[in-house]
C-alpha positions in Angstrom: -5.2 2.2 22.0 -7.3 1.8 25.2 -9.9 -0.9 24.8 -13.4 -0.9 25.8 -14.8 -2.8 28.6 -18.3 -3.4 29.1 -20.1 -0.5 30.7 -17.5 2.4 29.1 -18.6 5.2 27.5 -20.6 5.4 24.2 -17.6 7.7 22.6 -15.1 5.0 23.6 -17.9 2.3 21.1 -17.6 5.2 18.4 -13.8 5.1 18.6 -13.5 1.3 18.2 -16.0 1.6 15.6 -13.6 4.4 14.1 -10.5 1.8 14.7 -12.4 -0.8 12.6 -13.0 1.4 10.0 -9.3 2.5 9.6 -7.6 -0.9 10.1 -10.1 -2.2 7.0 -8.8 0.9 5.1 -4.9 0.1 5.9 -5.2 -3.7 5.2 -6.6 -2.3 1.9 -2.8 -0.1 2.0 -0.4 -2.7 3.5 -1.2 -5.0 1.0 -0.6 -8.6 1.8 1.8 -8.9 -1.4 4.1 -5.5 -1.0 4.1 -5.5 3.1 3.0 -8.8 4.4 3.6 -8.3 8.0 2.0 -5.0 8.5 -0.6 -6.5 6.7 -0.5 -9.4 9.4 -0.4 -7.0 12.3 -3.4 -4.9 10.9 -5.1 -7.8 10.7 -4.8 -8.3 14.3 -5.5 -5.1 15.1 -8.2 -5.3 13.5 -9.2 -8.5 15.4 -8.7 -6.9 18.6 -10.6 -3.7 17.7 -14.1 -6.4 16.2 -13.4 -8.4 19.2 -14.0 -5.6 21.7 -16.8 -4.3 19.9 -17.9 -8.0 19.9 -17.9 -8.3 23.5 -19.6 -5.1 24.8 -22.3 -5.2 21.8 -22.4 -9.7 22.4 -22.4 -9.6 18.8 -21.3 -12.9 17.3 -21.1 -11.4 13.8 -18.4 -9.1 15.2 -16.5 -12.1 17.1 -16.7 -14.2 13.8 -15.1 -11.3 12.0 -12.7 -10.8 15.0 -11.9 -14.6 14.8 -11.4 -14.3 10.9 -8.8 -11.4 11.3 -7.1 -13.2 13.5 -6.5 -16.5 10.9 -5.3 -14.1 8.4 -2.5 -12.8 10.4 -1.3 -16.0 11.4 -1.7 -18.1 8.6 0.9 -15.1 7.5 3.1 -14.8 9.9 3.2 -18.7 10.3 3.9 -18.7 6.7 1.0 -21.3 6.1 -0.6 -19.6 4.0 -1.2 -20.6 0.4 -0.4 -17.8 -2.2 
């Protein structure tokens, strides 16, 4: 996926917004119990798709959730995760 820098297009903003949307949906999927590391890697993708909607909106909501996503997959693929 192509991500959006600041001054892009406003269909490129709906397509992120459109990523966001789907990567919460798979995470729902790729449960952290049955598929942990797809779970981990949606997470990040995820985190990458909040973060560049973060940075062209300068939304820190979006950058705290981007930062959040970001925890989850590496507290699982570190494997310091508490379960």
């Amino acid at each position: 996926m192509r991500w959006v820098r600041s001054g892009e297009h406003e269909s490129d903003i709906a397509r992120l917004e459109q990523a966001v949307k789907a990567f919460q949906a798979a995470v729902l999927e790729f449960t952290r119990e049955r598929a942990p590391f797809e779970w981990a890697s949606t997470q990040n993708n995820l985190g990458n798709a909040l973060r560049a909607l973060g940075e062209h909106e300068r939304s820190n909501a979006r950058l705290e959730q981007a930062v959040e996503a970001y925890q989850a997959a590496l507290l699982e693929w570190t494997g310091n995760a508490s379960r």
